[in-house]
C-alpha positions in Angstrom: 0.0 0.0 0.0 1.3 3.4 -1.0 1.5 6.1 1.3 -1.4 8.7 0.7 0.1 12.3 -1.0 -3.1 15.4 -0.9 -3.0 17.1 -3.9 -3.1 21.1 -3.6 -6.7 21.1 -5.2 -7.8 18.3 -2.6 -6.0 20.6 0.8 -9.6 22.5 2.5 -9.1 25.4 4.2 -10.7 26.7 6.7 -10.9 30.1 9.0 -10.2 30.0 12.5 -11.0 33.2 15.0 -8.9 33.1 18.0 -9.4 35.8 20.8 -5.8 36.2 22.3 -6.9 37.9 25.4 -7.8 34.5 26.9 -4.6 32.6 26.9 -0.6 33.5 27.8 1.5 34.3 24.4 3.5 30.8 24.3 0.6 28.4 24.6 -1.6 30.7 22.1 1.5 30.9 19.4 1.7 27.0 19.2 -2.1 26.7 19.3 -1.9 29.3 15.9 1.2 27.4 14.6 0.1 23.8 14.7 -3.6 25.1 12.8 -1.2 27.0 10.3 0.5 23.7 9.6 -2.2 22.0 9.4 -1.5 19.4 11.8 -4.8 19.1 13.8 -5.7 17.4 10.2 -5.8 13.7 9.0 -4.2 14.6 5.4 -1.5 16.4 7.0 2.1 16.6 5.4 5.1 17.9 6.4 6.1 18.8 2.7 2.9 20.5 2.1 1.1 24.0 3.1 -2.0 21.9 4.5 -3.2 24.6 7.0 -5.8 26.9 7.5 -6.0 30.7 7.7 -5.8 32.1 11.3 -7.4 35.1 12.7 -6.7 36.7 16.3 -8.0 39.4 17.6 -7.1 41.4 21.0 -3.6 40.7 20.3 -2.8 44.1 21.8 -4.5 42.2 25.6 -2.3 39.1 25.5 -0.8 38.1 28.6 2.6 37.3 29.3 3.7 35.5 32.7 6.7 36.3 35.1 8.8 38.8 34.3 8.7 38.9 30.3 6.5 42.5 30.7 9.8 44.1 31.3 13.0 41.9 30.9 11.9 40.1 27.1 13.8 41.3 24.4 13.4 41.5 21.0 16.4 41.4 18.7 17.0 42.7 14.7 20.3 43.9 13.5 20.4 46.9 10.7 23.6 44.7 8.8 26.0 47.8 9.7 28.7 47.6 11.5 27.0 48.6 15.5 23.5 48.0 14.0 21.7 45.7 16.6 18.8 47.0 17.8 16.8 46.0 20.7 13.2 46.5 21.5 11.6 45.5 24.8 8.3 43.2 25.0 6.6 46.0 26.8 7.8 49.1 24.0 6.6 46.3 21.1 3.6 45.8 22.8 2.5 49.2 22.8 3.9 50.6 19.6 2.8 47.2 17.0 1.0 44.6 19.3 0.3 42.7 16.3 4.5 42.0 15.8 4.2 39.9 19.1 2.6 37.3 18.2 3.8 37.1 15.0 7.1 36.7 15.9 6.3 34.3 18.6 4.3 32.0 15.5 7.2 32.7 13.0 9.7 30.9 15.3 7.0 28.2 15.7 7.2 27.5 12.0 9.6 25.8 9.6 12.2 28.2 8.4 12.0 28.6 4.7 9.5 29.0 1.8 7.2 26.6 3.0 7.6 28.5 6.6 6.4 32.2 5.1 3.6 30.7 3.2 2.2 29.4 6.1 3.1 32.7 8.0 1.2 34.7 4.9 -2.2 32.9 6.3 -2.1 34.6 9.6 -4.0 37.7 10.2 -3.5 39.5 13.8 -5.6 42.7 14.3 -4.9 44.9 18.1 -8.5 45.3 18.5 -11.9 43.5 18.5 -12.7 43.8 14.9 -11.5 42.4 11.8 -12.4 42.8 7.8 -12.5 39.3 7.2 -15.8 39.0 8.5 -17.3 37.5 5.1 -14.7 34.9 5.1 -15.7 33.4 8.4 -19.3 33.8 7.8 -19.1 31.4 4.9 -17.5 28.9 6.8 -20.4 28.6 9.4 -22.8 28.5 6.7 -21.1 25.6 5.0 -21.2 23.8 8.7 -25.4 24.5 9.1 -27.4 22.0 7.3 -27.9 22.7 3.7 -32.1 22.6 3.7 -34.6 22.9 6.5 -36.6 20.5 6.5 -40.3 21.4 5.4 -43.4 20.3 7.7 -46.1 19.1 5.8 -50.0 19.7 7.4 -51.9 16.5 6.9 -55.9 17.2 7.1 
């Protein structure tokens, strides 16, 4: 028996809304990563972009435990000679809320094309809202049962 291959045509995705005021950053990034991989499915391959598009909202409530508010760093050098920069959690946070948990799901993911592909299917939005509402709603729809079913009156 050969081992079973999805083809892209066959791979469905869906859309997931995740609210990331409930849950600390570490444990919500690898919830987001593992439904970007598509791993919580049975067709799922390593080789293959088999996940499903994310969507979290409140990223600018997420909690963080110990002392990460203040001592958690984030690194990115400018490629000049005494360019490292360094940004604290609390700073990012404030300034682009959104970078926090994508940078926590990028290091989640594999490193490479296959890695930023996945990445491209996550959407984080600071507030409540996001435009993707249309999306979403289809998904539910497809989930409720096609046709009502139709009471007849017998006399």
């Amino acid at each position: 028996m050969k081992t079973y291959s999805p083809k892209i045509g066959e791979i469905e995705r869906r859309w997931h809304v995740i609210d990331a005021s409930t849950q600390p950053l570490g444990r919500l990034a690898s919830h987001v990563a593992t439904l970007l991989r598509g791993k919580h499915k049975v067709m799922f391959t390593p080789h293959l972009d088999t996940g499903d598009y994310v969507i979290v909202v409140n990223a600018a409530r997420v909690k963080v435990t110990g002392k990460k508010l203040t001592q958690k760093t984030y690194y990115h050098h400018s490629m000049y000679p005494g360019g490292l920069k360094a940004t604290s959690f609390l700073k990012l946070q404030q300034t682009h809320p959104e970078r926090v948990i994508e940078h926590a799901v990028k290091g989640m993911l594999p490193h490479g094309p296959l890695g930023a592909a996945m990445l491209r299917k996550l959407k984080v939005y600071a507030g409540n809202t996001h435009p993707h509402k249309a999306q979403v709603e289809v998904r539910e729809k497809k989930l409720q049962p096609a046709t009502e079913p139709t009471q007849t009156q017998e006399e």
